[in-house]
C-alpha positions in Angstrom: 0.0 0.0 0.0 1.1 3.1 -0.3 2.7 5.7 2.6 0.1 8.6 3.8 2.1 11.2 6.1 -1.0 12.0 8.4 -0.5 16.1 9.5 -3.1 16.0 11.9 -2.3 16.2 15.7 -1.3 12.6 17.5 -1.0 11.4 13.9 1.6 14.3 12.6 4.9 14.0 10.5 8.0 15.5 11.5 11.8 14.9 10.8 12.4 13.3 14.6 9.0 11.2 14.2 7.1 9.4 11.1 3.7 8.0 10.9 2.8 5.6 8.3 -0.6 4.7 8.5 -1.1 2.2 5.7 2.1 1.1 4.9 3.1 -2.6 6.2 5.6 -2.6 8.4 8.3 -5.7 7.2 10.5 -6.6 10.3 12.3 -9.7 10.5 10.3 -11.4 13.5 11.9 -11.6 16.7 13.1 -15.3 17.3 10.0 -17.1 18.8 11.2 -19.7 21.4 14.5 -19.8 22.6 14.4 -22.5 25.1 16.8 -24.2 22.3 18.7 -22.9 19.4 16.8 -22.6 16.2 17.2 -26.0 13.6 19.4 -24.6 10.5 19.7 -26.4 7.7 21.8 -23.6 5.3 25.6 -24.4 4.8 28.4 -24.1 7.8 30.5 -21.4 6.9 34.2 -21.5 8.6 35.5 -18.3 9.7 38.1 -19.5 11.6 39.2 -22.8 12.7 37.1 -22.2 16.0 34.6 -20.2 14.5 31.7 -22.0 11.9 28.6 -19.7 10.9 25.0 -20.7 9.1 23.1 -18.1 8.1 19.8 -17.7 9.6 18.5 -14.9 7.7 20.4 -12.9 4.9 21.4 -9.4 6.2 22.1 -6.3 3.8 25.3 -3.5 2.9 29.2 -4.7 4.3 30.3 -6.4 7.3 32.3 -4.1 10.2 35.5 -3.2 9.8 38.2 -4.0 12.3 37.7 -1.3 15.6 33.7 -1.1 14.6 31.0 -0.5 17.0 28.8 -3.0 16.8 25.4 -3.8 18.4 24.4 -7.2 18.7 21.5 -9.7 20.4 22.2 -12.9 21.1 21.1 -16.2 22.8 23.7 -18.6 23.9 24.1 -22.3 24.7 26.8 -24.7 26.2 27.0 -26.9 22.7 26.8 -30.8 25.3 23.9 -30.0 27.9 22.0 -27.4 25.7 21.7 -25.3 28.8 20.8 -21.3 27.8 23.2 -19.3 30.0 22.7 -15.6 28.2 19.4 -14.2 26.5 20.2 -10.5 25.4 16.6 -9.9 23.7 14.7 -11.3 27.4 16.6 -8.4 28.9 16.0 -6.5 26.2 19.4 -4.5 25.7 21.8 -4.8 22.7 25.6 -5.5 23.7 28.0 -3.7 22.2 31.4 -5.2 20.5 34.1 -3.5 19.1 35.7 -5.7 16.6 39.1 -6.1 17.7 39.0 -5.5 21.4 36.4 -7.7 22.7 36.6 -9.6 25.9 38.7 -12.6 26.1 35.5 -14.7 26.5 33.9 -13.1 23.4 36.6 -13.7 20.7 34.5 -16.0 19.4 31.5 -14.2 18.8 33.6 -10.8 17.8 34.7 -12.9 15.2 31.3 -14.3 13.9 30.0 -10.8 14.3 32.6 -9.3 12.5 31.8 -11.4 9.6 28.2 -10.4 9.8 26.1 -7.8 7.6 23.3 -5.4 9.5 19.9 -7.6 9.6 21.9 -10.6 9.6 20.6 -13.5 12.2 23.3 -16.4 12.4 24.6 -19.7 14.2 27.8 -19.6 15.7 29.3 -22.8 16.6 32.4 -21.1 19.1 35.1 -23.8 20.4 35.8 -23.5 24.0 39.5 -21.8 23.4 37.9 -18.7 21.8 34.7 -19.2 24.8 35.2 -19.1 28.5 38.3 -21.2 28.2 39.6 -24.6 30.0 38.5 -23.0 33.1 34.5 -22.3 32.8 33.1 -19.8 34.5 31.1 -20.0 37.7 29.3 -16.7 38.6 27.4 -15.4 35.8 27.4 -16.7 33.5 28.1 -20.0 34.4 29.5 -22.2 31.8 32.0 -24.9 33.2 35.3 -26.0 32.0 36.0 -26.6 28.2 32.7 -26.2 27.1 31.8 -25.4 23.5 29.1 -23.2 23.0 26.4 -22.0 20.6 25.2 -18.2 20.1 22.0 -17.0 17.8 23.2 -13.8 17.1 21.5 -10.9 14.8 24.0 -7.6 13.9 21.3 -4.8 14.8 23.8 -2.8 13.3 27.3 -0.7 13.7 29.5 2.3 13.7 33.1 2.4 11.6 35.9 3.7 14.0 39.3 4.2 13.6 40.1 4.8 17.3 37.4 1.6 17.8 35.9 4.2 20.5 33.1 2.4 23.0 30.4 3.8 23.7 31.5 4.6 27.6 34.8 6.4 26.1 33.0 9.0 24.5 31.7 12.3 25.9 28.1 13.3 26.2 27.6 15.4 23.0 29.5 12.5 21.4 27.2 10.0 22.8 23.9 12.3 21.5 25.5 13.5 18.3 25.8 9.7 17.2 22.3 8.8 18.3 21.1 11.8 16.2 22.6 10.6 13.1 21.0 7.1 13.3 17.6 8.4 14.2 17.6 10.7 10.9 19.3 7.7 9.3 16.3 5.4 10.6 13.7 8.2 9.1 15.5 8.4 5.3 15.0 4.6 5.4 11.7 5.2 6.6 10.6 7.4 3.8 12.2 5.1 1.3 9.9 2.4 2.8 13.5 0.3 3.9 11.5 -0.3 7.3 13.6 -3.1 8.5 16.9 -1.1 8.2 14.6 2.0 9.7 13.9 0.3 13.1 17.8 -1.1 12.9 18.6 2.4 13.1 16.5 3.6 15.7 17.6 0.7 18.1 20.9 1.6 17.7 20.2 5.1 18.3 19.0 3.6 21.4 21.4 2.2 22.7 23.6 4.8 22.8 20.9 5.8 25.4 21.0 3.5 27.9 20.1 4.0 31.1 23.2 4.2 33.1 23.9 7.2 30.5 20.5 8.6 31.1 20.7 8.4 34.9 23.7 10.7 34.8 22.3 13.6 32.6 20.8 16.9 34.1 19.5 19.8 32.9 19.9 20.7 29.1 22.0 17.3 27.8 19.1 15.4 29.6 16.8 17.5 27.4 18.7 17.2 24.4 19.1 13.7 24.7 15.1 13.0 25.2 14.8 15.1 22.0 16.5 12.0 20.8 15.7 9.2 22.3 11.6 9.7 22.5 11.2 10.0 19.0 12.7 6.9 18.3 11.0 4.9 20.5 7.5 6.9 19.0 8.6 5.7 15.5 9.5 2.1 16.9 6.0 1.9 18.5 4.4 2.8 15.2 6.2 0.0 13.5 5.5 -2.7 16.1 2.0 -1.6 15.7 1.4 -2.5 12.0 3.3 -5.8 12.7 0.5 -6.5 15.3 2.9 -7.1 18.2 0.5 -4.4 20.7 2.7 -5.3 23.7 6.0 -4.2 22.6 4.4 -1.1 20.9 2.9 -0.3 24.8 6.1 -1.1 26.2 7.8 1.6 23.8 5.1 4.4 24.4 5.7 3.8 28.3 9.1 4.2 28.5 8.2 7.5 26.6 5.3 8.5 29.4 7.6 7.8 32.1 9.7 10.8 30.8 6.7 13.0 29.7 3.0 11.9 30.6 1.4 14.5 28.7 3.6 12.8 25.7 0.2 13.2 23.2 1.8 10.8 20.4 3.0 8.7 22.9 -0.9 8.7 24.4 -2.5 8.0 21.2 -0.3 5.2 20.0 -0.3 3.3 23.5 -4.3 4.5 23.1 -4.2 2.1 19.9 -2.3 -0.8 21.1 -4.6 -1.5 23.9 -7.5 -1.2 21.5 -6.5 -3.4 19.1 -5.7 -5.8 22.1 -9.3 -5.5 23.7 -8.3 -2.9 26.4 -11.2 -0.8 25.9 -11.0 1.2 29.1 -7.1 1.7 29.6 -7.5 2.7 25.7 -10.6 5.0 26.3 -8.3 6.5 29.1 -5.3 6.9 27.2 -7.3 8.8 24.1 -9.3 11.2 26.8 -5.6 12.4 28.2 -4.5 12.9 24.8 -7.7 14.8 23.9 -7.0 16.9 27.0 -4.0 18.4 25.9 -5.0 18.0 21.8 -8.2 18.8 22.0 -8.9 19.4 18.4 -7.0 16.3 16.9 -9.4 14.6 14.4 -7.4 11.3 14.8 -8.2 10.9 18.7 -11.6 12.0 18.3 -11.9 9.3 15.8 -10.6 6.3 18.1 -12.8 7.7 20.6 -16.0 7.2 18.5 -14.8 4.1 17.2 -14.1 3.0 20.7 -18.2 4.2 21.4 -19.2 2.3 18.2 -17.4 -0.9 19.7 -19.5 -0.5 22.8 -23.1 -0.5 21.1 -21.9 -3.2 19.2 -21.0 -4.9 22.2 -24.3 -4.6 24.3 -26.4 -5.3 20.7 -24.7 -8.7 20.4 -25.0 -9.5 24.1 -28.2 -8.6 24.2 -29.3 -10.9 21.4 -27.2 -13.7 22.6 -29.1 -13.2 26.1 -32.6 -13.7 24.1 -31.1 -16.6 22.2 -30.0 -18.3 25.3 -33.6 -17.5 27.5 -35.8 -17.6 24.6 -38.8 -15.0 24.1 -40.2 -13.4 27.2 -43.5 -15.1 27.6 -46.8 -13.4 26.9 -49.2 -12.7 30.1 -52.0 -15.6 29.5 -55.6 -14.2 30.1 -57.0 -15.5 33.4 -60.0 -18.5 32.8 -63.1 -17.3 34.3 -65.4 -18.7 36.4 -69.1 -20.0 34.2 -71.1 -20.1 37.4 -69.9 -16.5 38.4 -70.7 -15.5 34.5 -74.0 -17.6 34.6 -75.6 -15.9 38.0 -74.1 -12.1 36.4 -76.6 -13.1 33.4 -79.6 -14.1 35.4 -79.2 -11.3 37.6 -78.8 -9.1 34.3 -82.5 -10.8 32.8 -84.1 -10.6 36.1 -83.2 -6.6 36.5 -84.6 -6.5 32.9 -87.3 -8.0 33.6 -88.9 -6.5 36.8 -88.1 -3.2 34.7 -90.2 -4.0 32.1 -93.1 -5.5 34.4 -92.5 -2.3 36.6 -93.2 0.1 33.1 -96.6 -1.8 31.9 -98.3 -1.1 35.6 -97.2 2.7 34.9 
């Protein structure tokens, strides 16, 4: 279908947010059960001779350079007892590897990675000398000795450095400057309708706003780094709605509301979500404070009437399934009456009649 750029109120265009309100949203799925890692059946690629890659699904552009910052999800496994000691999408926060200067325990998956495109979603198979080594780990995570492991990794995305500079080495503007460019990247692939690389983007930007960064800003670089960061959860929201997947897009708006709860995009989308998943009242209440501070938006008065319309409909279909399930109401029956009582009213009636007419002839 094609893109419509609403202009009206919750539903407005902008360069930091973009709402597409017919256009489907194509974003590789998130992996659905990761009790286990996923059956692959394309070709083991070696990277190294501890290092052996299938690709899950095909990712797009080059792979990282040496010193790149990449950002990463990833699920992994000890290879012999299948036991799942790391889940970076249940907690929900990309890791970040610079090629190159990993930690001793990731050489292995720096060097998977590294041969990785953006979108990409792979199976490593690491050998224990480039994993946690002959001597395991015990804390967390705990992998024992010599264990060969397996990671599900997907490349959100990444940054060429020179210097290879982390995150945590660079200074505040630094930190918001780079976020910046991925959010306006995220919208130009928007536009273009490239909404997988789009929402790549904006998860990046992201993470460069996490919230041990957050939790240090005052003043204006906490303002100028919400100007940042709450757009791109807004557009992320917008996606996750057309793919259907309400509770994520909630979760976004939230984290937006928790910042600013008079957030009138935020409102309306998280409005939307809980409609679509039968939340008619925490909907109805998210659309009325939206309509408090937007009180001319065409778009919020719409989901309220919609939301009214969904209520008659409602109480119309309970209703008839009420009549179907008790039947008619039955009719009052008209009471018998008694024939003595009718036959005496009769023969007093004749008798009244006639002694009158006796009564008249004498006159």
């Amino acid at each position: 279908k094609a893109m419509e750029l609403v202009s009206v109120g919750a539903c407005s265009s902008s360069d930091d947010e973009i709402t597409v309100e017919d256009a489907p949203f194509a974003r590789t799925e998130l992996p659905q059960d990761g009790s286990a890692p996923p059956v692959v059946t394309t070709d083991m690629e070696v990277l190294h001779d501890k290092v052996k890659k299938q690709v899950i699904k095909e990712g797009h552009g080059k792979i990282p350079s040496k010193f790149s910052t990449c950002f990463v999800h990833y699920r992994a496994w000890v290879q012999s007892s299948m036991h799942k000691f790391e889940d970076t999408w249940q907690e929900q926060h990309p890791v970040e590897i610079v090629i190159g200067k990993e930690k001793k325990q990731m050489s292995g998956l720096g060097i998977g990675v590294g041969h990785m495109k953006s979108g990409e979603r792979a199976l490593l198979h690491v050998s224990w000398e480039l994993g946690y080594g002959k001597e395991g780990s015990f804390s967390f995570p705990n992998v024992p000795p010599s264990a060969d492991l397996i990671y599900e990794v997907e490349l959100i995305g990444f940054d060429d450095a020179k210097e290879g500079k982390a995150r945590s080495d660079m200074t505040v503007e630094e930190r918001i400057e780079a976020a910046d460019r991925r959010k306006l990247e995220g919208n130009d692939y928007f536009k273009e309708k490239k909404f997988e690389e789009a929402m790549q983007q904006y998860e990046m930007a992201v993470a460069y706003m996490g919230d041990d960064f957050m939790f240090q800003l005052f003043g204006k670089y906490r303002d100028m780094a919400l100007a940042v960061k709450n757009p791109c959860h807004l557009n992320m929201a917008a996606c996750l709605i057309k793919q259907k997947r309400f509770d994520e897009a909630i979760a976004q708006c939230s984290i937006v509301l928790s910042e600013d709860e008079t957030n009138v995009k935020a409102l309306f989308r998280r409005g939307k979500a809980r409609a679509e998943l039968g939340q008619t009242e925490s909907a109805r209440e998210d659309f009325l404070k939206a309509k408090k501070h937007s009180p001319e938006d065409k778009e919020i008065m719409r989901e309220l009437r919609s939301l009214a319309e969904q209520d008659k409909a409602m109480y119309q279909k309970q209703r008839e399934l009420y009549k179907g399930l008790f039947g008619p109401r039955p009719q009052p029956k008209p009471k018998a009456k008694n024939f003595a009582v009718l036959f005496w009213q009769w023969l007093v009636s004749l008798v009244r009649y006639l002694a009158t007419m006796f009564t008249g002839k004498n006159d």
